[in-house]
C-alpha positions as CSV (number, residue, x, y, z in Angstrom):
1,X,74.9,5.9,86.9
2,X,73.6,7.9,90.2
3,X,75.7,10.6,91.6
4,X,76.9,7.8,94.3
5,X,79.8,6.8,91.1
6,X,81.5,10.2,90.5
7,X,84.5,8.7,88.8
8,X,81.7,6.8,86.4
9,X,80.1,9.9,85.9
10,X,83.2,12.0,85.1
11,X,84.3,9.5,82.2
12,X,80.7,9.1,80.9
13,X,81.2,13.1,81.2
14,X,84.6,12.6,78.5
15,X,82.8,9.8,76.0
16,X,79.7,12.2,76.1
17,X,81.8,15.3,74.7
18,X,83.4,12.2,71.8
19,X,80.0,10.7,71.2
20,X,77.1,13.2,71.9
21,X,73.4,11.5,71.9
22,X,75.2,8.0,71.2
23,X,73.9,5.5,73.7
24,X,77.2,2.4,73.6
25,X,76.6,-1.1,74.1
26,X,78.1,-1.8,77.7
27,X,78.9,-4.9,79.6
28,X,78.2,-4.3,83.1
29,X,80.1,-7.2,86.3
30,X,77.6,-9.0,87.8
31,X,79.6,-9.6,90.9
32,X,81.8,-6.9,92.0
33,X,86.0,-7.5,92.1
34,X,85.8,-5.9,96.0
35,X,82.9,-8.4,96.7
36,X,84.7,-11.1,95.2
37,X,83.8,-11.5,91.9
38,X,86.2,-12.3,89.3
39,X,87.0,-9.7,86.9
40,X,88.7,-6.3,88.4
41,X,86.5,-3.7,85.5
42,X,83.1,-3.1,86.6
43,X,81.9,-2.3,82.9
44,X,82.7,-1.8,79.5
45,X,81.6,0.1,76.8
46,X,81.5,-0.2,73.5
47,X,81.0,2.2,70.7
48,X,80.6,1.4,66.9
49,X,82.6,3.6,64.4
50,X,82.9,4.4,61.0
51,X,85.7,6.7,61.1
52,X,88.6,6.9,59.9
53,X,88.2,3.0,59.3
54,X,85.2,1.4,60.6
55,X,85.9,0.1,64.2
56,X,85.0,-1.0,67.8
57,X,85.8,2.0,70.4
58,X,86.3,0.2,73.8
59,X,86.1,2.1,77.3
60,X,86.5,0.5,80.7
61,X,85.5,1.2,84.1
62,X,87.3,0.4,86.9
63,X,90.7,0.7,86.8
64,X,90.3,4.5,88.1
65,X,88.3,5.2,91.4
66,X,84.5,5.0,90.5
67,X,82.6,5.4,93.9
68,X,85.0,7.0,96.4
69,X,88.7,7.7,96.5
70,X,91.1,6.1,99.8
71,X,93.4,9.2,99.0
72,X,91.4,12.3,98.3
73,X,94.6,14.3,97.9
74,X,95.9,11.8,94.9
75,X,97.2,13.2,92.2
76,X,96.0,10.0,89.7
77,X,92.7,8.1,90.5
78,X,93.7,4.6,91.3
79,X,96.0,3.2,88.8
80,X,95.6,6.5,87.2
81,X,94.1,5.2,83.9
82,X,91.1,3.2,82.3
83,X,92.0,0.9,79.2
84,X,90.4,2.2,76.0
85,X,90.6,-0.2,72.7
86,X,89.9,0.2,69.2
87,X,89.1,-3.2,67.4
88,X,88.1,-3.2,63.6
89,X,84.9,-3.7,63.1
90,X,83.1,-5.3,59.7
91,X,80.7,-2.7,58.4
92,X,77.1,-3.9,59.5
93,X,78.4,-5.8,63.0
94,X,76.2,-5.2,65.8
95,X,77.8,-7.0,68.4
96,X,80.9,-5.9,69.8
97,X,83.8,-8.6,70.0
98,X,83.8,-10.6,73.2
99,X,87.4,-11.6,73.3
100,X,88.0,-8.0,73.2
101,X,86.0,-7.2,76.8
102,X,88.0,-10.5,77.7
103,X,91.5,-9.2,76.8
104,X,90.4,-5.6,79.0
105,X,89.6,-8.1,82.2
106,X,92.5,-10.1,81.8
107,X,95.3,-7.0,81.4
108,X,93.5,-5.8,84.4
109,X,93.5,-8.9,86.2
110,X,97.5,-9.2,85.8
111,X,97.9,-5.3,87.2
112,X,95.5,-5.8,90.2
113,X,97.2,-9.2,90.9
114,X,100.8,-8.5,90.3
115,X,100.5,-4.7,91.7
116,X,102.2,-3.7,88.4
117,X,100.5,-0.8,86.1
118,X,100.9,0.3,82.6
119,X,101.9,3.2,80.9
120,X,102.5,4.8,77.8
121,X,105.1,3.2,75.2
122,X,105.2,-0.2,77.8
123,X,104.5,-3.2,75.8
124,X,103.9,-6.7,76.6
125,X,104.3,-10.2,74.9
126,X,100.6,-11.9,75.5
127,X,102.5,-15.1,74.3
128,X,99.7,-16.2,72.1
129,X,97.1,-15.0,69.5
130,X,95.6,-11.6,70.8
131,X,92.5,-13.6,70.4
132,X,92.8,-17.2,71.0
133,X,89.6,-18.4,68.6
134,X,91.0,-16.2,65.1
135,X,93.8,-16.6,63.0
136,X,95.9,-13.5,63.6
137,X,99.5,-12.6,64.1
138,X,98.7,-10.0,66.4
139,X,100.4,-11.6,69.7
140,X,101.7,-8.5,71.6
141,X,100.2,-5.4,72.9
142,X,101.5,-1.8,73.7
143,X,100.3,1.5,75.2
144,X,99.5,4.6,73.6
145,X,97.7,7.4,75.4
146,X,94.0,7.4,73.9
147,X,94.7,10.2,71.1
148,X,90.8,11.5,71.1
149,X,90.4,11.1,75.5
150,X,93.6,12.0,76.8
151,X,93.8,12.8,80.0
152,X,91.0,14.2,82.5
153,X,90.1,15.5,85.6
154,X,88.0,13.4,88.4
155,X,86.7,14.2,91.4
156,X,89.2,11.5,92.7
157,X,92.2,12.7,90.5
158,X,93.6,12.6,87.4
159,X,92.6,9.7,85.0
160,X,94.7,9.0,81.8
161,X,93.1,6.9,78.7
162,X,95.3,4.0,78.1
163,X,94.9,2.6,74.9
164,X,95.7,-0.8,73.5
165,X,97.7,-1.5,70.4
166,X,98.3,-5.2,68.3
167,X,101.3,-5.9,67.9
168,X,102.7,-9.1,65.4
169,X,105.9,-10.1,66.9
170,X,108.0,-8.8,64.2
171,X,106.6,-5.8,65.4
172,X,107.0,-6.2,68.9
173,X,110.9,-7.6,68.4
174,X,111.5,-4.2,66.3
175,X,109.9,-2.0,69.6
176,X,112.3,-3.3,71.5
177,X,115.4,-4.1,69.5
178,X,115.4,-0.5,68.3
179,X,112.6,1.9,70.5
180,X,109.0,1.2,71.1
181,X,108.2,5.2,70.6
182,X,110.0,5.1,67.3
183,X,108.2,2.3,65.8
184,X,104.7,3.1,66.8
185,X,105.2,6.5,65.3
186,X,106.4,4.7,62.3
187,X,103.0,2.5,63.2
188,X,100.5,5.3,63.1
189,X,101.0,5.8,59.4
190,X,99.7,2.7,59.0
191,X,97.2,2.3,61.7
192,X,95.2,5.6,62.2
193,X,93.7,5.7,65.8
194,X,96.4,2.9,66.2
195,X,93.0,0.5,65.3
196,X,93.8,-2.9,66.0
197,X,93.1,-5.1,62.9
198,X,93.2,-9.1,63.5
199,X,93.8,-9.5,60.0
200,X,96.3,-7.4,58.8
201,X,100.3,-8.5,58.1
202,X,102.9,-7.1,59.8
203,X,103.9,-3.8,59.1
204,X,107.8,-5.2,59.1
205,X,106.7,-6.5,55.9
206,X,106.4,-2.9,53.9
207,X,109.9,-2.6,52.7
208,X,110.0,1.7,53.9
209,X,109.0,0.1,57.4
210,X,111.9,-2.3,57.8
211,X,114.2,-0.5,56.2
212,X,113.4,2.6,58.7
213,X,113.5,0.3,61.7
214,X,117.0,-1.0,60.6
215,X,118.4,2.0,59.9
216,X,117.2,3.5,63.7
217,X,118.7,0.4,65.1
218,X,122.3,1.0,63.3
219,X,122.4,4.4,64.1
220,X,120.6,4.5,67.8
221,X,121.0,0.8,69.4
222,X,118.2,-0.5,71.8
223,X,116.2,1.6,74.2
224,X,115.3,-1.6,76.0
225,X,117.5,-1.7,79.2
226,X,115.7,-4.7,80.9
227,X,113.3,-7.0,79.5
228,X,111.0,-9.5,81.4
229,X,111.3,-13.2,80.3
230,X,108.8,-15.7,81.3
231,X,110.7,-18.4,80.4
232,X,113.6,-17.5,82.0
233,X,116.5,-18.4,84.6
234,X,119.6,-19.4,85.2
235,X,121.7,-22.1,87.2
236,X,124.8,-23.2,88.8
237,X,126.6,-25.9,85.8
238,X,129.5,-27.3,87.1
239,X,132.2,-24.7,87.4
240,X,130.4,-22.6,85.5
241,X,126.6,-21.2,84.5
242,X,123.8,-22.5,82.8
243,X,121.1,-19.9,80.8
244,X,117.7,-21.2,80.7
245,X,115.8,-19.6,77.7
246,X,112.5,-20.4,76.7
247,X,112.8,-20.3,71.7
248,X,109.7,-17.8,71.7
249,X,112.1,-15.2,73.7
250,X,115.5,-16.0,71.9
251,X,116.0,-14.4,69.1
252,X,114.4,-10.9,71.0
253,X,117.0,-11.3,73.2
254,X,119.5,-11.6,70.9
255,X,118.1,-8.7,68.9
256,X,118.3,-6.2,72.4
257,X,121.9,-7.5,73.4
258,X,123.4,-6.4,69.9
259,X,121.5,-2.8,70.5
260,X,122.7,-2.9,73.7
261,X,126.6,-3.8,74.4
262,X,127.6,-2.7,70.8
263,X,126.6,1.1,72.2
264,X,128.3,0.2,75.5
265,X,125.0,0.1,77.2
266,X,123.9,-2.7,79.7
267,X,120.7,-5.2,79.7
268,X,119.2,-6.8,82.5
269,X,117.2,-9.8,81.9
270,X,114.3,-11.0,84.5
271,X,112.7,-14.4,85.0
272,X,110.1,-15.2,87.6
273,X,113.0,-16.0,90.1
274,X,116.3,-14.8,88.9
275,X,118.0,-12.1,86.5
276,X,121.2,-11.5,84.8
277,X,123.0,-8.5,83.8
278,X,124.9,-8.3,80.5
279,X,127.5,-5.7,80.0
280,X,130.5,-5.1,77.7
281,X,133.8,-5.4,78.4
282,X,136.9,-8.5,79.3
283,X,134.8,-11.5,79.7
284,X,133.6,-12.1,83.2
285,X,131.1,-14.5,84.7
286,X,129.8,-14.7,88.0
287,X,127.1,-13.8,91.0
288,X,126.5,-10.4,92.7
289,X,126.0,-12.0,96.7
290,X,123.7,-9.2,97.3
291,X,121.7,-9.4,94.8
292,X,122.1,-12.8,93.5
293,X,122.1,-11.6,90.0
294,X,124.5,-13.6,87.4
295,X,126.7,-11.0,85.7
296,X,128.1,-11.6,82.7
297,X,130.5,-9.4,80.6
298,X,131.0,-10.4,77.0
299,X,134.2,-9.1,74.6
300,X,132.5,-8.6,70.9
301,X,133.3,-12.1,70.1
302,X,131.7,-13.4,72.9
303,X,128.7,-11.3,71.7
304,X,128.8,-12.5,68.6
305,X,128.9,-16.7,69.6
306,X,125.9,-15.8,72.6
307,X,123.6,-14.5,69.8
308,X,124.6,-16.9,67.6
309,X,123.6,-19.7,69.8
310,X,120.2,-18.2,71.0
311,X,117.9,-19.3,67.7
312,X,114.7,-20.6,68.2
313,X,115.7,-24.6,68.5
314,X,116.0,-26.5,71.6
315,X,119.4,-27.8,72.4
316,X,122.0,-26.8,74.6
317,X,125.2,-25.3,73.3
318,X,128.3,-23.7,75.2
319,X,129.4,-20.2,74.3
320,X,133.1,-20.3,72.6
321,X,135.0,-17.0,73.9
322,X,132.8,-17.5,77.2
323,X,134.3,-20.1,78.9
324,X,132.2,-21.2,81.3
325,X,128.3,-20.2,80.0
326,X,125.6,-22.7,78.9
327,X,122.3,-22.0,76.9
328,X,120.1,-24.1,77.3
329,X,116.8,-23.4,74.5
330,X,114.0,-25.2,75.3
331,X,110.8,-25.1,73.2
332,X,108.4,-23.4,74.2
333,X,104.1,-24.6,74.4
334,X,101.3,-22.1,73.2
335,X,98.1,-23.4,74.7
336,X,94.5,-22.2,74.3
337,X,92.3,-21.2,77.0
338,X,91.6,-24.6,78.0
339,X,95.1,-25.5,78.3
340,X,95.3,-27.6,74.9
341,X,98.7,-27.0,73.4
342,X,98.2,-25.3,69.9
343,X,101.5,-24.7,68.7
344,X,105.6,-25.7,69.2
345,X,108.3,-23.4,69.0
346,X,111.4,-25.1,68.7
């Protein structure tokens, strides 16, 4: 890049100290984001490793400011990271992973287009395959500050390596039932670089994993105090309130409310258009008219029927010891990039 890119320059500047003489394979945008094209990262590099398991090394551009900065007196350059990813790689590939570069334009694509960012220890459900064209269990991602980049300086501010980590679900639930800083800690022994490997198991599977997670969850409840739901809502029933929960999402739910109201703590729950607030105490039920948020305080054995009742099969069920609350589970439809449903859950 020419001198008329100064954020490019200063993060080729950080990958040249990491990779001295090595020349990456990069995918450069043919039509810019600003000039309406359709993906948000001008380019992306890739760099092949061998160390300490063989594996992709993926850098993006253009998350950060690369050619001038609206703010010079920002402390962070534009969202104030770039995505890096580390894939594993078969000994002998040459060609980096396409769905990979995909993934990078697509997290992008939701933080430009929803104005929300990332940071480290957030997590997200991708609600299908990590890569839609392999077998894998990976279907969740979460953030780690790149443990070789860090953080660096730019002419435009301040510029954090964000890196991505596959998650299984099992995994994901465990983040969030218990605390997502905990368990990728409890990940790295497993994952070093936290290298994302398509065809590994889940780590909840090792029997010193699970048993570590359950013991942090019994002694430290759920970090999680709201969670975001796309299948999600809630309704007027009759006298009282209907719940509208997607089965991918119920038995997480379940999972946080028990870390949550057992320790006297409260979760909020977001759809697209509507939330509710769970909290422990005397059974109540009803809306906050400011906020129009459905409020619901459960006694233990209210708890205890609401998780009982949010497994992953479509039905609808009423809540004994909560008179007045409906869940209503409906299945939920992984579909491929074309739209083609691939798989039911409940």
């Amino acid at each position: 890049m020419t001198s008329d890119a100064p954020g490019w320059e200063a993060i080729d500047a950080a990958l040249d100290r990491l990779y001295p003489g090595v020349e990456p394979k990069h995918y450069a945008t043919l039509v810019k984001w600003s000039l309406g094209g359709p993906d948000p990262l001008d380019g992306i590099s890739f760099y092949a490793r061998e160390s300490p398991v063989p594996h992709w090394h993926i850098v993006s551009y253009g998350m950060s400011e690369l050619y001038s900065a609206p703010n010079p007196d920002a402390e962070w350059s534009g969202w104030g990271y770039e995505f890096t990813f580390r894939v594993r790689r078969n000994p002998g590939d040459t060609e980096p992973p396409v769905w990979a570069a995909n993934l990078l334009q697509n997290l992008a694509r939701y933080n430009f287009g929803s104005g929300n960012g990332f940071a480290p220890y957030h997590q997200m459900d991708l609600n299908g395959p990590i890569a839609l064209d392999y077998r894998t269990l990976i279907r969740a991602v979460a953030f780690v500050e790149d443990p070789e980049l860090g953080v660096i300086n730019t002419p435009f501010g301040k510029v954090r390596f964000l890196q991505i980590f596959g998650l299984t679900l099992d995994e994901y639930a465990a983040t969030q039932a218990w605390n997502v800083e905990a368990v990728l800690g409890l990940a790295a022994g497993h994952a070093p670089l936290f290298v994302t490997d398509l065809g590994r198991g889940s780590f909840t599977d090792i029997p010193a994993f699970a048993e570590k997670v359950a013991a942090g969850r019994r002694r430290d409840g759920s970090s999680t105090g709201s969670l975001a739901v796309a299948e999600f809502a809630w309704m007027s029933d009759g006298d009282g309130y209907r719940l509208i929960v997607g089965a991918h999402a119920v038995e997480r739910i379940a999972a946080i409310l028990r870390g949550r109201l057992r320790f006297g703590r409260t979760l909020v729950v977001d759809g697209p258009d509507s939330s509710v607030e769970f909290s422990s105490g005397s059974f109540g039920l009803g809306t906050d008219e400011s906020s129009g948020v459905l409020k619901i305080v459960l006694t233990d054995e209210a708890l205890d029927h609401l998780t009982g009742v949010l497994v992953p099969l479509a039905g609808v069920s009423p809540v004994p010891e909560a008179p007045g609350l409906i869940v209503d589970v409906r299945p939920t439809l992984i579909r491929d990039g074309d739209g083609n449903v691939v798989e039911r859950i409940g």
